[in-house]
VOPAGU-2260 file (C-alpha; in pm, 1 decimal, decimal comma):
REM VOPAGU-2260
SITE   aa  ch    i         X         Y         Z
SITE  UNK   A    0   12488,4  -19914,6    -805,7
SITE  UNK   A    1   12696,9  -20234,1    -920,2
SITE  UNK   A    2   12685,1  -20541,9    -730,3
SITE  UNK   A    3   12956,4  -20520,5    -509,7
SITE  UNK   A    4   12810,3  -20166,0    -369,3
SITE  UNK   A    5   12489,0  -20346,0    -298,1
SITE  UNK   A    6   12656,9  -20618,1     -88,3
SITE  UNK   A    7   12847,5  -20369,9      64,8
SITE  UNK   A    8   12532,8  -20144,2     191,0
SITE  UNK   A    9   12368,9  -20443,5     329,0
SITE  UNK   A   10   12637,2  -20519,3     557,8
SITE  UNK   A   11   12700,1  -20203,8     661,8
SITE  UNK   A   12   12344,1  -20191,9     750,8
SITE  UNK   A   13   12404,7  -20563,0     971,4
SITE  UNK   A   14   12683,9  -20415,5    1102,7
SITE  UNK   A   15   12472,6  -20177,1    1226,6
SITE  UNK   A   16   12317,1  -20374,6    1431,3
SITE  UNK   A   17   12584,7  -20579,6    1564,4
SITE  UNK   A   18   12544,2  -20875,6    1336,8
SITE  UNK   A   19   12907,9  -20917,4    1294,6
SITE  UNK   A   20   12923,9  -21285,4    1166,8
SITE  UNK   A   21   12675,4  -21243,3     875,3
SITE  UNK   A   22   12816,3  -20907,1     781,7
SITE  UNK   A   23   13149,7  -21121,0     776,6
SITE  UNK   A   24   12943,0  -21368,3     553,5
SITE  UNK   A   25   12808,6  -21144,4     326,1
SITE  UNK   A   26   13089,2  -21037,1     217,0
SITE  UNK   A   27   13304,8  -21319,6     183,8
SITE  UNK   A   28   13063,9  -21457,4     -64,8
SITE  UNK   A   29   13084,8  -21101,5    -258,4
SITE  UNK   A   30   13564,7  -21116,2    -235,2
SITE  UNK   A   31   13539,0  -21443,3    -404,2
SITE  UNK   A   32   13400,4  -21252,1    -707,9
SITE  UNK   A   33   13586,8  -20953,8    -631,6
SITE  UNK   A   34   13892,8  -21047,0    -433,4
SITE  UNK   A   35   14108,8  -20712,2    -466,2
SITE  UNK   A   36   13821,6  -20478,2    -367,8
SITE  UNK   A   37   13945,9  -20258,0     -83,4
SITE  UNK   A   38   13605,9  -20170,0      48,6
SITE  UNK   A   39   13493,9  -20561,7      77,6
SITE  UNK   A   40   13863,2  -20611,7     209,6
SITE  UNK   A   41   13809,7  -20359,8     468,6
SITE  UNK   A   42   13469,0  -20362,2     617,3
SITE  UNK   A   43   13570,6  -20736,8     643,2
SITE  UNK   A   44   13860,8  -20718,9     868,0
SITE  UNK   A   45   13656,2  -20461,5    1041,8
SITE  UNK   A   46   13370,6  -20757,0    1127,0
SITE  UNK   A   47   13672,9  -21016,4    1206,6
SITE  UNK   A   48   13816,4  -20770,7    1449,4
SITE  UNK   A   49   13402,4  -20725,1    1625,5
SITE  UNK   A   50   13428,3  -21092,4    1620,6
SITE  UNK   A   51   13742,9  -21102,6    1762,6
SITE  UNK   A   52   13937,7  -21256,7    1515,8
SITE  UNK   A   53   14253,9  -21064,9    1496,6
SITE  UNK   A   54   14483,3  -21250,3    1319,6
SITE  UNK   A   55   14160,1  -21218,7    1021,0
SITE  UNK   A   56   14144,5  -20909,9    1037,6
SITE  UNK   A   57   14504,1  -20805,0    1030,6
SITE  UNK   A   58   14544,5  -21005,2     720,0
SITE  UNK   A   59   14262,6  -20839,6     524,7
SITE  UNK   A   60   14378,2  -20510,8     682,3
SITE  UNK   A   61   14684,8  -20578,6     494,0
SITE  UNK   A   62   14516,5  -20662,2     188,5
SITE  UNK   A   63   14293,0  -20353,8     171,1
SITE  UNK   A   64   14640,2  -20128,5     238,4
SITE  UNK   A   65   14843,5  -20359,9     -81,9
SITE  UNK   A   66   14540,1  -20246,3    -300,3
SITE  UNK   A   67   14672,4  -19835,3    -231,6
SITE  UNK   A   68   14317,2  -19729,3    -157,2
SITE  UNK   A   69   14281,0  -19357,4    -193,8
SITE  UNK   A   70   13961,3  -19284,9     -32,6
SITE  UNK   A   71   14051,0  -19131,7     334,6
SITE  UNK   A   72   13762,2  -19320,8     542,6
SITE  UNK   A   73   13958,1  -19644,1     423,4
SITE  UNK   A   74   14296,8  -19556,9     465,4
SITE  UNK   A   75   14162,1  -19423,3     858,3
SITE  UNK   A   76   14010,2  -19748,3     948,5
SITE  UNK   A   77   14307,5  -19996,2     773,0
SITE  UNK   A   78   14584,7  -19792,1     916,5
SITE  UNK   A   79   14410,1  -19751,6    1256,5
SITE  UNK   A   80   14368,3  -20168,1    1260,4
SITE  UNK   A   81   14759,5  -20206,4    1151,4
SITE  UNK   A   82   14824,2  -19960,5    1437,0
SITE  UNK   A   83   14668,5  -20158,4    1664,1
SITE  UNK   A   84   14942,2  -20449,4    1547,9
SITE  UNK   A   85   15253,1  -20214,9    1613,6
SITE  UNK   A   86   15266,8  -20282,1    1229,3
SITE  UNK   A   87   15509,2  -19985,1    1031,6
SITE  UNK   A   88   15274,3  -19970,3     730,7
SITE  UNK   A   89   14960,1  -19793,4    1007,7
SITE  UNK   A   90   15189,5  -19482,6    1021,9
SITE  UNK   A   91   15182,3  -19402,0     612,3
SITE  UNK   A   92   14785,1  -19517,5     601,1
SITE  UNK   A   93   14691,6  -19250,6     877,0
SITE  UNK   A   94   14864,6  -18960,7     767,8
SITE  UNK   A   95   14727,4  -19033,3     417,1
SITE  UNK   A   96   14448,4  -19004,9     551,3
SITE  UNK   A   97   14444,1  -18699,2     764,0
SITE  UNK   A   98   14600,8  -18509,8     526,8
SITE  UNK   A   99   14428,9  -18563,8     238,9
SITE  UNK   A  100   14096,4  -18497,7     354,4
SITE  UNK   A  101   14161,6  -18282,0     630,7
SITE  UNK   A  102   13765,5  -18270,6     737,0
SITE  UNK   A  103   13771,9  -18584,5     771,3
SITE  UNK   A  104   13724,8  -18652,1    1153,7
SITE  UNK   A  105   13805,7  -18957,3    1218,3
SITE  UNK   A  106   14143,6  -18982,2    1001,7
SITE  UNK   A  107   14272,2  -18706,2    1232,5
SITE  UNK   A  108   14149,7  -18866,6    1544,9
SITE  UNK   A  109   14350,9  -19168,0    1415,3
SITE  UNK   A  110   14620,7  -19017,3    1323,7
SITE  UNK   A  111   14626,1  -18781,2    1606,7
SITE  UNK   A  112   14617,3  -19114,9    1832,4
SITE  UNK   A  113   14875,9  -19281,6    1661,5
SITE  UNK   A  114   15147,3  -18983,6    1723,9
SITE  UNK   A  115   15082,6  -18933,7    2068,9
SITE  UNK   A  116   15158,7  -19318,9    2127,6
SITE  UNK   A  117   15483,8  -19238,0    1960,6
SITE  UNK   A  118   15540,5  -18956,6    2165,0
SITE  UNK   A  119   15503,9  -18649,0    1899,8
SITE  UNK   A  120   15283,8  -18445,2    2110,8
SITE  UNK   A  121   15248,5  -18110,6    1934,1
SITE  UNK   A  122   15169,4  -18259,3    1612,0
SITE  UNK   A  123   14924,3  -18533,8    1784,5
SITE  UNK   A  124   14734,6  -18283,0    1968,1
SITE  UNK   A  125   14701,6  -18033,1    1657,6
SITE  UNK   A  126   14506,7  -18330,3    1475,4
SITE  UNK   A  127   14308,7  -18440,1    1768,6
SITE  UNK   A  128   14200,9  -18114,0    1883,7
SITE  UNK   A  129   14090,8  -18069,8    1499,4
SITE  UNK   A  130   13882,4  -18405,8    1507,1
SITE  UNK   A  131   13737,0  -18274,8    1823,0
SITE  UNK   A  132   13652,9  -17963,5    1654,6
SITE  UNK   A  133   13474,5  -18149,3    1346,8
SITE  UNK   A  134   13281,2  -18389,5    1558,2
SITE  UNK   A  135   13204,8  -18232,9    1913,8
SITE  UNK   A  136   12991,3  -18511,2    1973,9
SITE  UNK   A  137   13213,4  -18806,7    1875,3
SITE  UNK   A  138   13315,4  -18942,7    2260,6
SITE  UNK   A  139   13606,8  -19130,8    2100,0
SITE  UNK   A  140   13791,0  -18786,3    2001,3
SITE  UNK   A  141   13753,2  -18649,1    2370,7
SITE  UNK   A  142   13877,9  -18995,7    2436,4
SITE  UNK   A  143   14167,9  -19011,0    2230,7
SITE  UNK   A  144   14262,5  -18657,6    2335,5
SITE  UNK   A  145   14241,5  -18727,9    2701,7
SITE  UNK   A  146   14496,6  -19022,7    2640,3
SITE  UNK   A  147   14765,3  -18762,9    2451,3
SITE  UNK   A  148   14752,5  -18477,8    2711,9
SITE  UNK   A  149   14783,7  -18742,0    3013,1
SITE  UNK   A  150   15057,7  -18897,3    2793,1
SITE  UNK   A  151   15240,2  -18568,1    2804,0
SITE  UNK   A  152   15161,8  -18531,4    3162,5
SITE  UNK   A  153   14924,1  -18281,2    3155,5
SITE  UNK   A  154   14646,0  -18376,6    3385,5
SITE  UNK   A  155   14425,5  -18160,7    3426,7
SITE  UNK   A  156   14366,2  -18155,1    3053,7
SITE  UNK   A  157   14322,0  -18526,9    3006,4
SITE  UNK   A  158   14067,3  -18506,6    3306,0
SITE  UNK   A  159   13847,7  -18257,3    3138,3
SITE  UNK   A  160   13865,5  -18443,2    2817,5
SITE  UNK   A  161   13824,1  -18747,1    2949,4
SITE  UNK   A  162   13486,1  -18607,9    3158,4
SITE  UNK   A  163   13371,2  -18483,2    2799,0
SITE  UNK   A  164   13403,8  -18846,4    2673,8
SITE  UNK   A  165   13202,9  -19028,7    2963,0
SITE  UNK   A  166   12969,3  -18798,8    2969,0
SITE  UNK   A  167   12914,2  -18839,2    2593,4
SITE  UNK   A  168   12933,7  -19205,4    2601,5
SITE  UNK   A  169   12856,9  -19352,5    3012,1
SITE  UNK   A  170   12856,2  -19677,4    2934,4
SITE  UNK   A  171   13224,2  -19649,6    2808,5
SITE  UNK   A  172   13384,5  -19843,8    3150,2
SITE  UNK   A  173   13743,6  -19791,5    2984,9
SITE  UNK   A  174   13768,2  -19439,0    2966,7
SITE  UNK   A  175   13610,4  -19408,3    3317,0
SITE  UNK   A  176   13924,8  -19615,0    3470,1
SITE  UNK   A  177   14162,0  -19378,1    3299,4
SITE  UNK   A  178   13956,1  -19142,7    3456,2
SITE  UNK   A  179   14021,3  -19236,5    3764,3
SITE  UNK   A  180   14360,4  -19254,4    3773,5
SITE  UNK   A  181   14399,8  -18935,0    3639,3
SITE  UNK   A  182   14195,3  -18843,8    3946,9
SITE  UNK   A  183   14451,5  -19002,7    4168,8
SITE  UNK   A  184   14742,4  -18904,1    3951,9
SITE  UNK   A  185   14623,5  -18517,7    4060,3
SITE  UNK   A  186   14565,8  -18627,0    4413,1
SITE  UNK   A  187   14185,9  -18641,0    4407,4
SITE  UNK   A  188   14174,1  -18941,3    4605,6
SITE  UNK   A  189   13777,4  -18919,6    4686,8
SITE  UNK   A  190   13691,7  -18811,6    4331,2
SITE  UNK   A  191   13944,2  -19147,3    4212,3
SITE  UNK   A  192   13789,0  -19365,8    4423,7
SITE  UNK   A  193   13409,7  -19299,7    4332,8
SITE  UNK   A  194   13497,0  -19325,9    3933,6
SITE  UNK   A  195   13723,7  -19627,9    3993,9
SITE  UNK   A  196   13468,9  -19796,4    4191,6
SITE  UNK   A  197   13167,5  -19724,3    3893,0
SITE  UNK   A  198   13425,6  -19835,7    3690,2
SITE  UNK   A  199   13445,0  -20126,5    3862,7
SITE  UNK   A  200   13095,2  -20217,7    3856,1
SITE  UNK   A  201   13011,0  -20211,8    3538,5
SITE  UNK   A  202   13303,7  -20436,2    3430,9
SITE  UNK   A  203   13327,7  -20753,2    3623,6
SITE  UNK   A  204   13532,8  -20949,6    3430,9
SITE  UNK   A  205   13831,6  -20681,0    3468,1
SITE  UNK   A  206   14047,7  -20807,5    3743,7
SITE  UNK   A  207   14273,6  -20515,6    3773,4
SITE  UNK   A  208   13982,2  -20263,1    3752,2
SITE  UNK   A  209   13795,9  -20457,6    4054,3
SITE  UNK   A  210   14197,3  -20422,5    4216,4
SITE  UNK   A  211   14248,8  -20100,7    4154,0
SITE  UNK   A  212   13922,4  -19941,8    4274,8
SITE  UNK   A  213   13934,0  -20162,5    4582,9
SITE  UNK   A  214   14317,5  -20012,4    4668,3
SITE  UNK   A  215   14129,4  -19690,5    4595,3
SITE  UNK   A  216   13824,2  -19725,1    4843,9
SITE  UNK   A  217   14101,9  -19843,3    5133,3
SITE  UNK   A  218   14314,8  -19556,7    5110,0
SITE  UNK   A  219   14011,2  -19300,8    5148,8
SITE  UNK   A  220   13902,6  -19505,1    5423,1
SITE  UNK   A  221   13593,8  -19677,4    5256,7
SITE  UNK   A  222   13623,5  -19988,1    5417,9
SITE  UNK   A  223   13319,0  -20197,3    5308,9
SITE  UNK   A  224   13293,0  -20096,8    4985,8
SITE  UNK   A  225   13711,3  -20210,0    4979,4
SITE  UNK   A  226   13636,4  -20576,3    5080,3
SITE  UNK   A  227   13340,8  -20627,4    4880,1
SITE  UNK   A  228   13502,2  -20523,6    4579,5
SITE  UNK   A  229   13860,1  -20718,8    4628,6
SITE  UNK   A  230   13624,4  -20989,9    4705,7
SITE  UNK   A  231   13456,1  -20924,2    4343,0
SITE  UNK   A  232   13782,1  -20953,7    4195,8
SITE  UNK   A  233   13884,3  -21278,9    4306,2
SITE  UNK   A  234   13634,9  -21389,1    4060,2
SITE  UNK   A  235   13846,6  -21276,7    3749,5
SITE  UNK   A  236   14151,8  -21218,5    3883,8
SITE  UNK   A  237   14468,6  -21495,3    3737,7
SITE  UNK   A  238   14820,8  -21493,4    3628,3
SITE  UNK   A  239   14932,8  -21175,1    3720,0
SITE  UNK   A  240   14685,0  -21023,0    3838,0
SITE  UNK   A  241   14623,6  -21327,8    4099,7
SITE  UNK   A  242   14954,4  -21190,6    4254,6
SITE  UNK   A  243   14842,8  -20849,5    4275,5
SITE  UNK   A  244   14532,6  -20920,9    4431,0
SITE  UNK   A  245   14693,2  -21158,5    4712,6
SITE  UNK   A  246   14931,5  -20826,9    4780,2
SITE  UNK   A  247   14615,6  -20603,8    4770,4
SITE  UNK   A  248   14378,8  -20792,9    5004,6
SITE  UNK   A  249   14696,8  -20802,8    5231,5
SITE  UNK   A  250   14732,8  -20423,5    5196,5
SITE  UNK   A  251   14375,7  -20336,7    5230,9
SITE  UNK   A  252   14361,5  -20556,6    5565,5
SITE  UNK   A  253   14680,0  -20369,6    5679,2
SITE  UNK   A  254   14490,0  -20027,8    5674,6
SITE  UNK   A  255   14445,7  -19690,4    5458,6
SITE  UNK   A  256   14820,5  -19589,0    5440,7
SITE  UNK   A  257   14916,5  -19934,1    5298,6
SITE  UNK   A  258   14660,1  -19945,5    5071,8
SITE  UNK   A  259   14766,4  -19598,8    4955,3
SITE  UNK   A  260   15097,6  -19692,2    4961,4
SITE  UNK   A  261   15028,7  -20029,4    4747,0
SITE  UNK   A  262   14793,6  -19830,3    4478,3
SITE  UNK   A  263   15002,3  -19458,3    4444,0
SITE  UNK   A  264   15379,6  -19585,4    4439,7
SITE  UNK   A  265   15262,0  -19953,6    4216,9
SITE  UNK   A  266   14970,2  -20073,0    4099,4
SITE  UNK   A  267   14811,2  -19732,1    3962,0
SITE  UNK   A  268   15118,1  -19554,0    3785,5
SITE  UNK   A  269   15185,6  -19901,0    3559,0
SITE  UNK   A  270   14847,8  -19978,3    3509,4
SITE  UNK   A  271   14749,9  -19665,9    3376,8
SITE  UNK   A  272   15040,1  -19632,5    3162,8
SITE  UNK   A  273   14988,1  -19940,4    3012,7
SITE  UNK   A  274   14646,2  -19863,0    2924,4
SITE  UNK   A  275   14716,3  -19510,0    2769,1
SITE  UNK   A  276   14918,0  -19691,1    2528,9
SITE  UNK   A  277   14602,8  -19959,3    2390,9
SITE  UNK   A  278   14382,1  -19843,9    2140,2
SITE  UNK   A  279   14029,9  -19724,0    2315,0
């Protein structure tokens, strides 16, 4: 094993454990030696992006892409952090990298992602359905496939896929407020309310989450658990979402129906459009 492959296991393995900033470290000191090496490129726009550096990790995304890397995993995670840019190079990585190594899971997840957020459902849902296929247990291909079907409006497909993913992964708050409002898109309003509002819980700092489930617990007539969790939002809630809430709390004192009315004809159709379209 040369040098560079050494470096590279050891942050994988810090990666591993979350250690983002001395995986980052690691192998900084090993691209001053070795400055064109796709795999140090790589896994170190992958620890920029954990560290929230995106600007870092785009860059050395690009770099790793320049270098015309031909191993699959690679070309999967560069072109999958270009998509996440809206940058024209992703599209080229991640159908490299589906089709040359078709068993490759997570290049057609990627892929598979990538098309349905352009709108090419048939050939999006043949890849994901494949990744799905390869890794049954992988929470992020039930994920990704929920997000395509709901994309092409089919419901009650994203809902069961979508189910598959949180119950793979519970602690994956995201999904479960897609969830939801794919509950309330099919007119589940109990069943949207109880997953919004779990949603809700577990993330805090999500202003439009704490909004959303709190429109949702109105309109089914949950009145206490409405006003403690529009209450919870005022806590996070600013810019935009400081005007939504002031319309909500009005709503939500106004009764059920204009709560309903606030959360099924506004707030809930947007929202969840605009987070079908974000990477999970």
């Amino acid at each position: 094993m040369s040098d560079a492959d050494d470096v590279l296991q050891q942050a994988l393995a810090l990666g591993d454990e979350g250690r983002w900033g001395e995986m980052a470290e690691i192998l900084y000191r090993e691209l001053e030696a070795e400055p064109d090496d796709p795999y140090l490129l790589c896994w170190s726009a992958v620890a920029e992006r954990e560290l929230g550096n995106d600007g870092a990790a785009y860059d050395l995304f690009k770099r790793c892409l320049a270098q015309n890397p031909l191993d699959a995993h690679l070309l999967a995670l560069a072109g999958s952090g270009l998509a996440a840019f809206d940058d024209p190079d992703a599209e080229a990585a991640l159908r490299a990298a589906a089709l040359t190594e078709p068993n490759l899971a997570m290049g057609r997840v990627q892929y598979g992602a990538y098309l349905a957020r352009a709108g090419l459902f048939e050939e999006s849902l043949e890849h994901l359905r494949a990744g799905v296929q390869l890794t049954p247990d992988d929470p992020v291909a039930h994920g990704e496939l929920g997000v395509a079907l709901a994309l092409k409006g089919d419901m009650a497909g994203a809902a069961a896929a979508m189910e598959d993913a949180v119950d793979l992964a519970p602690e994956d708050s995201w999904t479960r407020v897609l969830l939801g409002l794919i509950y309330l898109e099919m007119n589940d309003e109990d069943r949207a309310a109880e997953t919004l509002l779990a949603a809700a819980a577990e993330r805090p700092e999500d202003a439009e989450a704490q909004i959303l489930a709190a429109l949702a617990a109105a309109a089914v007539g949950w009145a206490d658990a409405a006003e403690n969790t529009i209450a919870r939002a005022e806590y996070a809630a600013q810019g935009s979402d400081a005007e939504l809430l002031e319309e909500a709390s009005e709503r939500i004192a106004a009764g059920a129906e204009a709560a309903r009315a606030l959360l099924r004809d506004d707030a809930a159709p947007s929202i969840l459009h605009e987070r079908l379209i974000q990477p999970l």
